[in-house]
N, C-alpha and C positions, 0 to 999 in steps of 0.2 A: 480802436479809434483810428493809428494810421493806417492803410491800406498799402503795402509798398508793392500787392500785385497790381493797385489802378496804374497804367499808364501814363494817364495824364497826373499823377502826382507829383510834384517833383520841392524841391527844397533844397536850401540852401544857408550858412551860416556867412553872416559879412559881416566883420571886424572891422568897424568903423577907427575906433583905439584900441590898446591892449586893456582896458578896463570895460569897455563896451559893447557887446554883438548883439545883432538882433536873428531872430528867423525871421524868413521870408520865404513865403508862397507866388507860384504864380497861378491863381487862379481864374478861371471864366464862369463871368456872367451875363448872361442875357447874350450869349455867342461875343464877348467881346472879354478880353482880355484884363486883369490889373495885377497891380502887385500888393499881396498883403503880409503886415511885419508885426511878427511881437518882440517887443523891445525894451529896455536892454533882456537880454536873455544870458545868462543869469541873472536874475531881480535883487533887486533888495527892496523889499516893503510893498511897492506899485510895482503894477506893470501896464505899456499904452499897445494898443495894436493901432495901425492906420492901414485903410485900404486906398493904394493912390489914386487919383484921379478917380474917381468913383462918385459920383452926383446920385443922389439917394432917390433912386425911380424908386423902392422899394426897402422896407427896415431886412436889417440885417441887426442880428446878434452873433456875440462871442460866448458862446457854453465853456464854462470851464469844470473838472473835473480831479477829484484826488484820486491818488491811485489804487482807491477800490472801487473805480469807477461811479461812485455816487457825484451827480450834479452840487458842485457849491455853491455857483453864483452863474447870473446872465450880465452880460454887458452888453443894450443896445447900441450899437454903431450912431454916431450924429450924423446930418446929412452932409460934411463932409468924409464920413466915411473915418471917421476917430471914437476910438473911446478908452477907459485905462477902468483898473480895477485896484484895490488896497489890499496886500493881502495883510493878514495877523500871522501866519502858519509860515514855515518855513517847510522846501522839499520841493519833489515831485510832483508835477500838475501837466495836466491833458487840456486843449481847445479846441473847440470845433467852433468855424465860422458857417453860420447857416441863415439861407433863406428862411425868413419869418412868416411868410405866403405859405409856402409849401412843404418845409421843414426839411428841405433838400442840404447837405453839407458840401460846403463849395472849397474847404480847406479843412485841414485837421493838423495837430504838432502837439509839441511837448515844450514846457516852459519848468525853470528851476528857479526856488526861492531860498536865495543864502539868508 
């Protein structure tokens, strides 16, 4: 799921408090650039992703994934570019943010559920 030989992948952990971090993407779409966060990371219960500045010319979803790679759930993006999921399961989970047009993957991470 992540690719760490794409070049353009890149990542990042930002500790807003010592109880709180999110990941963060910087990914491109449509040749233009935003930034996408799952957050808090490590979860407890929910987790929200938001892609900043991003006005919804197109749906976007969040695939999310356990770690036998079977799909759990989709989380379409709103058209500002938000959405959160519940989990029930605690652990290890995989995301890919993707074009819904064309099923292209414009991010990918890792999220943990205490």
């Amino acid at each position: 799921i992540i690719d760490s030989e794409d070049p353009t992948w890149r990542t990042s952990v930002t500790i807003n408090d010592p109880g709180a971090c999110s990941t963060t993407d910087v990914v491109e779409i449509n040749g233009k650039g935003y930034t996408f966060s799952a957050f808090p990371n490590p979860f407890q219960g929910s987790i929200h992703f938001q892609l900043e500045g991003f006005a919804a010319d197109e749906p976007l979803e969040v695939q999310l994934f356990d770690l036998t790679g079977k799909q759990i759930s989709r989380v379409l993006l709103d058209q500002d570019g938000a959405g959160s999921y519940q989990f029930l399961a605690k652990g290890l989970f995989f995301y890919r943010l993707v074009r819904v047009e064309n099923g292209e993957v414009v991010a990918s991470g890792k999220i943990t559920g205490q």
